[in-house]
RODO-2510 file (C-alpha; in nm, 4 decimals, decimal comma):
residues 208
     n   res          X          Y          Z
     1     x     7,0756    -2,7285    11,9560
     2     x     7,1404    -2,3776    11,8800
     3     x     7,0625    -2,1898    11,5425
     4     x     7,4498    -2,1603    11,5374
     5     x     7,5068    -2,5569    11,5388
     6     x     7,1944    -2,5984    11,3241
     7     x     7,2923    -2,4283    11,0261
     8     x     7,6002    -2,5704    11,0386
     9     x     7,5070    -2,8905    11,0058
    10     x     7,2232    -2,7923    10,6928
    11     x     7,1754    -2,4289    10,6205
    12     x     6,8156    -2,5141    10,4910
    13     x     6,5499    -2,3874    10,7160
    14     x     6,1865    -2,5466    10,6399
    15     x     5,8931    -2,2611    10,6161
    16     x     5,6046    -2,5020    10,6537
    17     x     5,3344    -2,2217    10,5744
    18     x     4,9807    -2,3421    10,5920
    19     x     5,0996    -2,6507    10,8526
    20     x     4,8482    -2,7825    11,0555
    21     x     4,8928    -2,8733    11,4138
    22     x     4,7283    -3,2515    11,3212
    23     x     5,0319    -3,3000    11,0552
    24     x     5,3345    -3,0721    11,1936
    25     x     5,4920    -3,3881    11,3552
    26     x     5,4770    -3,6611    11,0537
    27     x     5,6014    -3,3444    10,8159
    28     x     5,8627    -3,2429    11,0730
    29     x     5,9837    -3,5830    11,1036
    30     x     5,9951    -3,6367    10,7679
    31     x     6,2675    -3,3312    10,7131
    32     x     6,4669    -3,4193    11,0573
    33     x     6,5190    -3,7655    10,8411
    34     x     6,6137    -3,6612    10,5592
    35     x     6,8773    -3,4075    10,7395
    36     x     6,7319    -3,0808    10,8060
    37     x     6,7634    -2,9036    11,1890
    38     x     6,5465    -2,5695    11,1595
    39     x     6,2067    -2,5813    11,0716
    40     x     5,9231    -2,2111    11,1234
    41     x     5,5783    -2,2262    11,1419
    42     x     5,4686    -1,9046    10,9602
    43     x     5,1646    -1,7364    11,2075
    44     x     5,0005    -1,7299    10,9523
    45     x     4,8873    -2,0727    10,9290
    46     x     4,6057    -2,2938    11,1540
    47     x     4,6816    -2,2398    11,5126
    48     x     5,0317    -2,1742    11,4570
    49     x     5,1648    -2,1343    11,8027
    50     x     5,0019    -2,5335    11,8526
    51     x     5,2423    -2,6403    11,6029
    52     x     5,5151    -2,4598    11,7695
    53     x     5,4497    -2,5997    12,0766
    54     x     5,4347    -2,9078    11,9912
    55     x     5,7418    -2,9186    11,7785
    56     x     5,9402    -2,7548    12,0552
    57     x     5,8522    -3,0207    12,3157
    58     x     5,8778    -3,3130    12,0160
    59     x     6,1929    -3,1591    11,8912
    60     x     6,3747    -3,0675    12,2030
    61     x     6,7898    -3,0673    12,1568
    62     x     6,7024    -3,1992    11,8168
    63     x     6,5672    -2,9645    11,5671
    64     x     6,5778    -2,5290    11,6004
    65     x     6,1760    -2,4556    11,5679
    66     x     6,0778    -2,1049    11,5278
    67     x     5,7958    -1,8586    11,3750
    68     x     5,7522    -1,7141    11,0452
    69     x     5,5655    -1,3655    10,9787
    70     x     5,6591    -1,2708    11,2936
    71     x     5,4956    -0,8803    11,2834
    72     x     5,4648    -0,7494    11,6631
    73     x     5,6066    -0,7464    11,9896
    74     x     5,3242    -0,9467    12,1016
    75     x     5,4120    -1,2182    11,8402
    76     x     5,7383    -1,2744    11,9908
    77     x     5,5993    -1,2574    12,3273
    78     x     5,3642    -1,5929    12,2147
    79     x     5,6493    -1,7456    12,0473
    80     x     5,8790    -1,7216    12,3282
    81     x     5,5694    -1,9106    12,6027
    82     x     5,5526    -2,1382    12,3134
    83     x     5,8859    -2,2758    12,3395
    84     x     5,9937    -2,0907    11,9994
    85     x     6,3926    -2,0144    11,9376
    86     x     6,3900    -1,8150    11,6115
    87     x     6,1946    -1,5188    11,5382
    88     x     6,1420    -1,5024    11,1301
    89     x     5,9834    -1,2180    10,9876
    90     x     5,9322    -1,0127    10,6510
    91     x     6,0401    -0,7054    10,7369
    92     x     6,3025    -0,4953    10,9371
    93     x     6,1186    -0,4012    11,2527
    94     x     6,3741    -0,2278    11,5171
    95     x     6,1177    -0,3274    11,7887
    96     x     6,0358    -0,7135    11,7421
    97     x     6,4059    -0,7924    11,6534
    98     x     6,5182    -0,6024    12,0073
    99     x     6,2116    -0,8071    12,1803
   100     x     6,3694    -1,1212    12,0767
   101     x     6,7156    -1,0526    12,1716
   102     x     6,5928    -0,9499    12,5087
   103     x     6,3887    -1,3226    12,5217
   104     x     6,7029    -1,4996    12,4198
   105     x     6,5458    -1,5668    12,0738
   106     x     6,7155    -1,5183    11,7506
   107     x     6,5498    -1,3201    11,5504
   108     x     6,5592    -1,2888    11,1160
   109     x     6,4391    -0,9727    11,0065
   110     x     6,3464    -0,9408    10,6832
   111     x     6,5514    -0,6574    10,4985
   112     x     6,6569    -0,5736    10,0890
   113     x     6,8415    -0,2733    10,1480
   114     x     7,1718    -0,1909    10,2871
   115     x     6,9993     0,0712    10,4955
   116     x     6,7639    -0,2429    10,6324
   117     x     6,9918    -0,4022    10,6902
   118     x     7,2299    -0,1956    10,9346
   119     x     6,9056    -0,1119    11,0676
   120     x     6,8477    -0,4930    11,1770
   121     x     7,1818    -0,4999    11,3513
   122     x     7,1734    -0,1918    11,5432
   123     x     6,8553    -0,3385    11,7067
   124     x     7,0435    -0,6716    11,7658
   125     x     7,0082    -0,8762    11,5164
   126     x     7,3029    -1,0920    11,3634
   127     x     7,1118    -1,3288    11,1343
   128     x     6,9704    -1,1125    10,8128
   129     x     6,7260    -1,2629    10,5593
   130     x     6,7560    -1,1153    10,2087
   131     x     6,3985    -1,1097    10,1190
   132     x     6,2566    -1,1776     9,8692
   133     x     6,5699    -1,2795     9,7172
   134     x     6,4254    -1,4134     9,3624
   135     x     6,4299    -0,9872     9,3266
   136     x     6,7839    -0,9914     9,3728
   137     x     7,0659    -1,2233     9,3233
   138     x     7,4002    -1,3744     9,4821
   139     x     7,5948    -1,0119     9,3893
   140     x     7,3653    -0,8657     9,5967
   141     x     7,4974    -1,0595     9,8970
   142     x     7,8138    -1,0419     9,7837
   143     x     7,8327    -0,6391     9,7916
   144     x     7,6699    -0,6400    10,1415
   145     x     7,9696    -0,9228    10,2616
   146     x     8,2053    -0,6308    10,1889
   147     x     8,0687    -0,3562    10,3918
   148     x     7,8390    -0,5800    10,6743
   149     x     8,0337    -0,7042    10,9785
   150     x     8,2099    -1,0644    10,9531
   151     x     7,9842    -1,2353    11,1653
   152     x     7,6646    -1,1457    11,0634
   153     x     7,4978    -1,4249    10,8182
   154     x     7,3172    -1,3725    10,5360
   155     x     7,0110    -1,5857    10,4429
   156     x     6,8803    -1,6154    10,0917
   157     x     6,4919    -1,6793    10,1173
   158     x     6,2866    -1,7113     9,7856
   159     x     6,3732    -1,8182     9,4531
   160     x     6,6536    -2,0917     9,6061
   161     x     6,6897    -2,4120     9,3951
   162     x     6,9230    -2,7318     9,4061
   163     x     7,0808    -2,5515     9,1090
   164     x     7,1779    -2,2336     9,2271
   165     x     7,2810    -2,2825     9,5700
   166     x     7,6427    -2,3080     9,4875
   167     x     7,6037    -1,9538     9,3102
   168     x     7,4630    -1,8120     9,6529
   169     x     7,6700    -1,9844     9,8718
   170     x     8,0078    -1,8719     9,6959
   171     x     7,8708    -1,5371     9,7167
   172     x     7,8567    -1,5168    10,0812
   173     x     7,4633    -1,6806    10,1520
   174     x     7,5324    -1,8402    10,5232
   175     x     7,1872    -2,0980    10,4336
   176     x     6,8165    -2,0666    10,2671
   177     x     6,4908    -2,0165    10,3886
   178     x     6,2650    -2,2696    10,1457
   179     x     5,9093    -2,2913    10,1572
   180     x     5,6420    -2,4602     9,8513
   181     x     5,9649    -2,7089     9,7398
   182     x     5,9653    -2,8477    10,0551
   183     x     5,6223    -2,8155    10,1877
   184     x     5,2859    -2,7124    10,0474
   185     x     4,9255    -2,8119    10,1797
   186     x     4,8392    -3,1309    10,0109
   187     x     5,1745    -3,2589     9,9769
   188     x     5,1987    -3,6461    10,0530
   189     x     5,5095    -3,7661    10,2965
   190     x     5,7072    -3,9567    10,0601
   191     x     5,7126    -3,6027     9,8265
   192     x     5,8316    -3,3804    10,0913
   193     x     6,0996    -3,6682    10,1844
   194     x     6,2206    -3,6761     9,8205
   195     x     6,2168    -3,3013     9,8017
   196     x     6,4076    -3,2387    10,1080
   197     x     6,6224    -3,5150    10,0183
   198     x     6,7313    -3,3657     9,7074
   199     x     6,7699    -2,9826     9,8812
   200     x     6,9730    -3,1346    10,1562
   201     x     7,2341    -3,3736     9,9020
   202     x     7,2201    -2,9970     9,6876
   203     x     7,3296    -2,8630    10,0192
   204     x     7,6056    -3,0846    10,1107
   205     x     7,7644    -3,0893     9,7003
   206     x     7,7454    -2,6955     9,7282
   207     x     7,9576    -2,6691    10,0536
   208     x     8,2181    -2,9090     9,9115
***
C-alpha cells in the first residue's frame, strides 16, 4: 500500500508521539481496526526507529508507516534502513524533502507560507502539510488550491476535529495529520479505539 491508496481509503494519518516500541503494535492495531492506513512515529519519541521497524515488518502491504520530526538528511537516511515510507516533518527543508524523493520515500514538509510551500515542490515534494493549521484555517487552503498545482495535496495537521473536517475538506484539505485525540502516553486501548472510531465515521460523513 502506497500513501496514494492509503489516503484514499482514510485521509487520517496517526502521529503516535511519545510511542513506545513495547506498545506500537497493540496501539497500531488498534487504529488499523478501527480503519486507519498511515500511522508516523515522531523521532522524537523512545527508540523511534524500533517502532518503525517493527511496524513496517508488522504492517507490510497493510498500513503506510512513516516518521515524524523528520529534521536531517541523516534522519531520512535511518528511516529509509528502517523500512519507513513517509518522511513527516515540521518544516520546509529543500534538502531532507530531495533525500526522500531520491530514497523513494514520500516526504511532508512542513510549510505556512505560499513561499514554503513552492519551496517544498521545487525540491520534490507533492504532499504539503499546513502546519500548524489551528493558526490558520480552511481559506487558507483554499487560496493556495487556486494558485498550487492540481495534484499536489494539502494536509491539515493541528487543530482538526470530527466537527470541522467537512469545513477543511470542502476547502481543498486532501486528509489530517492527528496526534493527542488519537494517541497520548497513558491512553488505555479501548480509548484510542473509540477515538479513532469516531475520527474515522467523521471522516467517511465528511467525504459524502
Amino acid at each position: 500500500m502506497n500513501l496514494d491508496q492509503a489516503l484514499k481509503h482514510c485521509g487520517i494519518i496517526a502521529i503516535l508521539r511519545g510511542i513506545t516500541p513495547s506498545e506500537v503494535l497493540a496501539v497500531t492495531q488498534t487504529l488499523y481496526d478501527a480503519g486507519v492506513r498511515i500511522v508516523e512515529v515522531p523521532l522524537n519519541s523512545p527508540e523511534p526507529f524500533a517502532s518503525i521497524a517493527m511496524l513496517a515488518k508488522s504492517f507490510s502491504h497493510k498500513m503506510v508507516v512513516g516518521a515524524g520530526t523528520v529534521l536531517s538528511e541523516q534522519d531520512v537516511n535511518l528511516l529509509k534502513e528502517h523500512g519507513g515510507q513517509i518522511s513527516v516533518s515540521p518544516d520546509c527543508n529543500p534538502a531532507t524533502i530531495a533525500r526522500a524523493v531520491a530514497l523513494g520515500l514520500d516526504p511532508l514538509p512542513g510549510v505556512f507560507t505560499p513561499t514554503e510551500a513552492f519551496a517544498a515542490l521545487r525540491a520534490g515534494a507533492k504532499h504539503l502539510k499546513l502546519f500548524p493549521a489551528e493558526a490558520a484555517s480552511p481559506l487558507t487552503i483554499k487560496a493556495w488550491k487556486a494558485v498550487l498545482p492540481k495534484p499536489v495535496q494539502v494536509h491539515a495537521v493541528g487543530g482538526v476535529t470530527p466537527e470541522n473536517m467537512k469545513d477543511w475538506l470542502t476547502a481543498g484539505a486532501s486528509g489530517f495529520g492527528i496526534g493527542s485525540a488519537l494517541y497520548k502516553q497513558g491512553m488505555s486501548l479501548s480509548e484510542i479505539s473509540e477515538s479513532a472510531h469516531t475520527l474515522v465515521s467523521a471522516w467517511k460523513r465528511a467525504k459524502e
